[in-house]
VMD Tcl script that draws the C-alpha trace (Angstrom):
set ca {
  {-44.43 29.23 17.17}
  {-44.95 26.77 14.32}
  {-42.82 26.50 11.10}
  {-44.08 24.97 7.83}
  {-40.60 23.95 6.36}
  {-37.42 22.58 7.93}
  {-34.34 23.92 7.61}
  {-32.21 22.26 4.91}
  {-29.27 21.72 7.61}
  {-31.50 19.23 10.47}
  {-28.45 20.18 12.64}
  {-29.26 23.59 12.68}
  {-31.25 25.02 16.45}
  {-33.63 27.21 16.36}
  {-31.33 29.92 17.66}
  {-29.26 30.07 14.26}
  {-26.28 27.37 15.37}
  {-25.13 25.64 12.44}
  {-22.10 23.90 11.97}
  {-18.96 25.73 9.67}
  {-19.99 25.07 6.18}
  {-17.64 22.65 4.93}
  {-15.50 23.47 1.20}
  {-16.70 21.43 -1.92}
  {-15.13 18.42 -2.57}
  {-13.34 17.08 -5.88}
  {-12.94 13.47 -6.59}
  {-10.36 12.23 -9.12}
  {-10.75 9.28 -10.08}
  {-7.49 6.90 -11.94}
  {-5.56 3.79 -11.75}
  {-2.50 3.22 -8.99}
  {0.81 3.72 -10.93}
  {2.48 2.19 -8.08}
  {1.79 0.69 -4.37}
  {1.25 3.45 -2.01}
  {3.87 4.94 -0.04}
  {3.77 5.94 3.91}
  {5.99 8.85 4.31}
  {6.68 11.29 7.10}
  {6.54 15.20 7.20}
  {6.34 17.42 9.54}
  {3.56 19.42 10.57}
  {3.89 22.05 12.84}
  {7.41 20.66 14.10}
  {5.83 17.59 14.82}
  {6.20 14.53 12.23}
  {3.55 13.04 11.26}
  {2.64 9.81 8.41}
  {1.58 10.82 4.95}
  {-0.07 8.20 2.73}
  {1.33 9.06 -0.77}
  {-0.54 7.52 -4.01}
  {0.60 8.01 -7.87}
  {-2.71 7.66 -10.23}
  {-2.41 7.87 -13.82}
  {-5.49 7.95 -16.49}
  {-7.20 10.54 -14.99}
  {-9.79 12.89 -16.48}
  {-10.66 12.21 -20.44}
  {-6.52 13.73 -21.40}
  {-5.13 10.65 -19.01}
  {-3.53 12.96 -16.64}
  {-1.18 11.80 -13.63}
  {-1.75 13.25 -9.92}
  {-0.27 13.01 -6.92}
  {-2.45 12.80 -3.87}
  {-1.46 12.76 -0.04}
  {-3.41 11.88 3.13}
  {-2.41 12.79 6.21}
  {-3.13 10.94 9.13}
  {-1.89 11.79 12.80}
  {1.05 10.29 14.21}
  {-1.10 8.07 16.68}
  {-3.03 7.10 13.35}
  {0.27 5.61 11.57}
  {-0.87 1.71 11.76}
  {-4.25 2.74 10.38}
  {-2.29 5.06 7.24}
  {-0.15 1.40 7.03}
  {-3.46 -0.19 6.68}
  {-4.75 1.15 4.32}
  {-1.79 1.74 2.22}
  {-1.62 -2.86 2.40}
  {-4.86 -2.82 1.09}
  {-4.20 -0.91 -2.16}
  {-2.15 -2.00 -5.26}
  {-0.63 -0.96 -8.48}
  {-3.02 -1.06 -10.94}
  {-6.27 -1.40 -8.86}
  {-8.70 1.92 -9.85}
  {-9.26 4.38 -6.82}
  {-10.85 7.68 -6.31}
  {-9.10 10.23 -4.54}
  {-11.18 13.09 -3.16}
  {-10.44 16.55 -1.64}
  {-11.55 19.60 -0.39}
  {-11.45 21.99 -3.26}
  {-9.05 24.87 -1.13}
  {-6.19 22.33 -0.90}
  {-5.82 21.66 -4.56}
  {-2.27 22.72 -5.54}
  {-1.08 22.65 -9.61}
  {2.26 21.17 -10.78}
  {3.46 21.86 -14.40}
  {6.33 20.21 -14.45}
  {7.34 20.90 -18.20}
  {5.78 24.73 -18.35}
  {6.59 26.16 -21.65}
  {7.17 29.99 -20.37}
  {6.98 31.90 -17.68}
  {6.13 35.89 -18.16}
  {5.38 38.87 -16.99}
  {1.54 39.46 -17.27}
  {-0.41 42.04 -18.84}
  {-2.65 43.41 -16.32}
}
mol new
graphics top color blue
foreach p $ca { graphics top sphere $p radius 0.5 }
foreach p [lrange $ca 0 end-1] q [lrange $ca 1 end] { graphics top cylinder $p $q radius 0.2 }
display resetview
């Protein structure tokens, strides 16, 4: 059997196996309001290092975000790496599968019931 066009996944068999499509990404892009923090949370029961940035300036109204990376506990010394390598004030993009993004309005005007 011959084929005139590859699929557009080159990891794909010819028996249809093809890897779990992944989410699309977002990338925010801002400067560090402040060195990077490691913290710990717990996943599952089991604690595991967060590195924690503040960016500010981001998107064309200069919002602020929060952004988190977890890493896995026998990954601390490479979150602490990475968090020594960053700095207030240096610009960074942050990026992020688009299911994980979670909203904060911290100075929301009203809250109502809505007209369905």
């Amino acid at each position: 059997m011959h084929t005139c066009a590859l699929h557009p996944d080159a990891s794909a068999d010819l028996f249809g196996d093809m890897p779990e499509p992944q989410p699309p990404q977002l990338e925010f892009t801002g400067t560090l309001a402040a060195p990077p923090v490691i913290r710990t949370r717990s996943d599952h029961g089991r604690p595991i290092p967060v590195l924690c940035v503040e960016l500010q300036g981001v998107g064309p109204h200069g919002h602020t975000l929060h952004a988190e990376v977890p890493f896995t506990e026998d990954q601390r010394k490479a979150a602490e790496a990475q968090a020594n390598t960053l700095r207030a004030g240096q610009r960074v993009a942050v990026t992020t599968p688009i299911t994980t993004l979670r909203l904060s309005l911290p100075q929301a005007t009203s809250v109502a019931l809505a007209a369905d």
